[in-house]
Every structure is written in structure tokens, then in C-alpha cells.
C-alpha positions in Angstrom: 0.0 0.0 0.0 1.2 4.1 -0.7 0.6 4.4 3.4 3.0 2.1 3.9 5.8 4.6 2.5 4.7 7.1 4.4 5.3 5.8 7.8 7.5 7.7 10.4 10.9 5.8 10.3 10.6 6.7 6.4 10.1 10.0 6.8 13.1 10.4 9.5 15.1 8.1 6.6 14.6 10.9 4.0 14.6 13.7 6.4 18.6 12.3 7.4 19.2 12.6 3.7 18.2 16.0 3.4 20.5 16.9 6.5 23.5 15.7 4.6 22.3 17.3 0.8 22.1 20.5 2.8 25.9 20.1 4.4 26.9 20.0 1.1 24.7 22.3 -0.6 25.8 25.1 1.9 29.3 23.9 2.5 29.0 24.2 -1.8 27.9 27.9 -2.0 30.2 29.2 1.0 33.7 27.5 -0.5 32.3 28.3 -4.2 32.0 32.0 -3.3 34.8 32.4 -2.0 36.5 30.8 -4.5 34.7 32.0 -7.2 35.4 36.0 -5.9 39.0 35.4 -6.3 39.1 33.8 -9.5 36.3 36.7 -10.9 38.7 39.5 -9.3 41.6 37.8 -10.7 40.1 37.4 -14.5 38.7 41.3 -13.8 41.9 42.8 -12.8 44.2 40.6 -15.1 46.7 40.0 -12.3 49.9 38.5 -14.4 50.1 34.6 -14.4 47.3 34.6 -11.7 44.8 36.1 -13.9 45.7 34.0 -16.7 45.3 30.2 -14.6 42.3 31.6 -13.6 40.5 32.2 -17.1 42.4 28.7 -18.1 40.5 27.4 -15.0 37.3 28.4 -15.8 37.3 27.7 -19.6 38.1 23.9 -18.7 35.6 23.7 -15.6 32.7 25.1 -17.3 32.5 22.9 -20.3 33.0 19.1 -18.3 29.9 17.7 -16.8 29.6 17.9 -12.6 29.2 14.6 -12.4 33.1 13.7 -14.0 34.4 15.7 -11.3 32.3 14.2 -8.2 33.7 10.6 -9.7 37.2 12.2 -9.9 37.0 13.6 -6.7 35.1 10.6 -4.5 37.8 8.2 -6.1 41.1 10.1 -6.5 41.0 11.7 -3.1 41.3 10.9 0.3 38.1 13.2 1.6 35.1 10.8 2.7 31.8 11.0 1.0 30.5 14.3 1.9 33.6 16.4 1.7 34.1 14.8 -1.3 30.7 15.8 -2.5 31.4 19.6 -1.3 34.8 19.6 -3.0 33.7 18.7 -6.1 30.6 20.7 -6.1 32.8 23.8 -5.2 35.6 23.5 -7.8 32.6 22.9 -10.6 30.2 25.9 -8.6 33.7 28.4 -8.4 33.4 28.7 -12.5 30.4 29.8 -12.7 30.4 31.8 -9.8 33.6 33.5 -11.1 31.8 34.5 -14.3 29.2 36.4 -12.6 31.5 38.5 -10.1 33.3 39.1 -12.9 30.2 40.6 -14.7 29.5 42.4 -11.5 33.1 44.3 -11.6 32.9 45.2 -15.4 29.2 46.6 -14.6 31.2 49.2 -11.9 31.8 52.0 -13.9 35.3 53.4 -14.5 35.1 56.6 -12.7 34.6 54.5 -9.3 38.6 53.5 -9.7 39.4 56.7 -11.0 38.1 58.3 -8.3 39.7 55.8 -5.5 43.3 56.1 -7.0 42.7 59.8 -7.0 42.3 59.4 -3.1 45.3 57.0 -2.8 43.7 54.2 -2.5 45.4 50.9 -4.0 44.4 48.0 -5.9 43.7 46.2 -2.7 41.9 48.5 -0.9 39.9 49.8 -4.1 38.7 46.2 -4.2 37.8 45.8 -0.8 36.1 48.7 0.1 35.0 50.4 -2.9 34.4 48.0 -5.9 32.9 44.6 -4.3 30.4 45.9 -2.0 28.8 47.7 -5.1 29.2 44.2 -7.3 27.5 42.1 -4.5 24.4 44.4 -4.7 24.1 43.7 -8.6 25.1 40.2 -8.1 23.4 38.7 -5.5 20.5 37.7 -7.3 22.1 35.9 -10.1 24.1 34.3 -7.1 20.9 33.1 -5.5 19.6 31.8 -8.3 23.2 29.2 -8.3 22.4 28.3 -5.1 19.6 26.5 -6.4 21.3 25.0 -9.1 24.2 24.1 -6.2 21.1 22.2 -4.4 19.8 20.1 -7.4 23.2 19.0 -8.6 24.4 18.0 -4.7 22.1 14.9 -6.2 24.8 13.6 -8.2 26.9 12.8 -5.1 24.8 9.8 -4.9 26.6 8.1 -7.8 29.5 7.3 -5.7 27.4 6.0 -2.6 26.7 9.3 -0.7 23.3 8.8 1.2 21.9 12.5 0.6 18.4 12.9 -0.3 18.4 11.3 -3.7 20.3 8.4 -2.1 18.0 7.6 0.7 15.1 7.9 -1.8 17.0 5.0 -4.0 17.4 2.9 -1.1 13.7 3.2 0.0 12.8 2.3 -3.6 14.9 -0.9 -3.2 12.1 -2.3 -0.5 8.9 -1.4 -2.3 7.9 -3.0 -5.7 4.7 -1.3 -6.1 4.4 1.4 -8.8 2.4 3.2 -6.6 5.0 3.2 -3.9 7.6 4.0 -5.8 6.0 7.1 -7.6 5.0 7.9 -4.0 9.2 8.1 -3.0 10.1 9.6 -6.5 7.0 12.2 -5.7 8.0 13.1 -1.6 11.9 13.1 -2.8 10.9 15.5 -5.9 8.5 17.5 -3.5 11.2 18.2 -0.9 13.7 19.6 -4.0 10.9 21.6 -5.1 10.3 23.2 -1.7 13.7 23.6 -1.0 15.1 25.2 -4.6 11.6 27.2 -5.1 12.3 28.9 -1.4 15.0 29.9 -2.6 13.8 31.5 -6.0 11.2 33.2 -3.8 13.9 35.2 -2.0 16.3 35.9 -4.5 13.4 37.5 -6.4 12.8 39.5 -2.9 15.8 40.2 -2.8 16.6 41.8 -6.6 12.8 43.5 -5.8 14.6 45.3 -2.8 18.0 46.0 -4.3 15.6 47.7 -7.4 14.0 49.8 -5.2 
């Protein structure tokens, strides 16, 4: 029977894998921001040699699938399954996330370094206090909008064994044989990815609302 899938220890079984899909969603966006902001400033500023690996990095990043580097990572590294999972998601997530700080910078108009260097102001401290700040605020949005990519593609993790949501929804699908139970799990597993990424669409949009007005 459909009740059947619903009963409590099934719920608390999914509910364990969304725990771990949001450790490595969120451990994902924090290390892919970061990472991402230097490689965008580097690209933006063309710092010698460090500029240059960085637009390398990026070209070769953004055209291989996720999923190669999660196998790469879970099988050519040491790290155990979910820092494995938030490695890989980072280096794939800092690419992209590099292209849109970088399209923050180049929307900061010319005059705003002008005027900093006029003041004394170096390269560092231009950057820091002056010309990010502004980029967040155009960026942010776009960022948000990643994060919910970030979220869906944390499922692939589950090809090398990683028990996060999509996981625990396989296993569960290995004890019914019902097609009713199983488009029950696929439906619950699906609803929980819609909640979670569509919450987050709702407050990006908020959020590029309040940065408009």
C-alpha cells in the first residue's frame, strides 16, 4: 500500500538525507563564493600569471559535466563521501560563480577607480572597500539563483554512494515493488527539492525587488 511509504521511520530516513544534501549544498555555496570571488577579481583585474590560470580554469571547468568531477574527486581523493561531494561541487560551482563576479566588476563604472586612486587608494583597498560591495548588490540575485542549481546538482553525489536525499530515496525504492510506492518516494523526494530550490527563488526574487527599489 502508498501508506505504507509514508510511515515515520521513512520520513526520519529521507529527512537524514536531506540533512547531509544540505551540508553539502551550503558547504558548496560558502567554498564556491569564496572561491569563485578570487578567481572573478583575478580574470577582472588581469593580475599576471594569476589572472591568466584563472580564465584557463574556468574555460576547462565550465565545459566538463559535474558529475566527472564528483567521480574524480570521491575516487582520486582521500576526503570521505560528503567532503568529497562539497569539494567537487565547489571547484565545478567556483566557475560559474567566477563568471558572474566578474560581470559584477565590469558593470562598476570606470570613474569609481578613478576616483579611489585619486584618493590614494590601492588596488587592494579599491577592491575591498569600494568595488565589491557595489558588485554584491548587482550580483546577488544571479548568485541566489546558483544556489539552487548548487542544491539540485548535490544529487549527483549519490553516484559514488553518498546517502543525501536522492540516495536515501534510492534505497527506499529498493524495499517497495509497487508502482504506486515507488512514484510515491520519487514524488516526496521531488516535493522536498521543489520546496527547498523554489524557497530559494522566492527570495532571490525578494531580494533583486529590494536592491531595485
Amino acid at each position: 500500500m502508498i501508506s505504507d511509504v509514508f510511515q515515520s521511520y521513512n520520513i526520519l530516513f529521507l529527512l537524514e538525507g536531506l540533512k547531509i544534501t544540505l551540508e553539502i549544498g551550503v558547504g558548496s555555496i560558502i567554498c564556491s563564493v569564496i572561491f569563485g570571488t578570487v578567481l572573478g577579481v583575478s580574470c577582472h583585474l588581469k593580475i599576471p600569471v594569476l589572472g591568466q590560470i584563472s580564465t584557463i580554469y574556468i574555460d576547462i571547468i565550465r565545459n566538463l559535466p559535474c558529475l566527472l568531477l564528483v567521480l574524480v574527486v570521491r575516487f582520486l581523493t582521500p576526503l570521505p563521501p560528503v567532503w568529497s561531494g562539497i569539494a567537487a561541487m565547489s571547484i565545478f560551482t567556483a566557475a560559474t560563480m567566477a563568471e558572474v563576479v566578474r560581470g559584477g566588476l565590469n558593470a562598476i563604472p570606470k570613474g569609481q577607480y578613478e576616483a579611489a586612486h585619486s584618493q590614494g587608494m590601492n588596488h587592494y583597498q579599491i577592491m575591498r572597500y569600494i568595488v565589491l560591495p557595489q558588485a554584491y548588490r548587482n550580483i546577488i540575485p544571479p548568485m541566489m539563483s546558483e544556489f539552487t542549481t548548487i542544491i539540485k546538482d548535490s544529487s549527483f553525489v549519490w553516484a559514488v554512494g553518498t546517502e543525501e536525499l536522492t540516495g536515501k530515496g534510492m534505497i527506499l525504492i529498493g524495499k517497495y515493488s509497487e508502482t504506486g510506492q515507488l512514484f510515491a518516494i520519487f514524488g516526496t523526494v521531488a516535493l522536498i527539492y521543489f520546496i527547498l530550490n523554489y524557497s530559494l527563488s522566492l527570495l532571490a526574487r525578494w531580494e533583486y525587488r529590494r536592491l531595485r527599489v
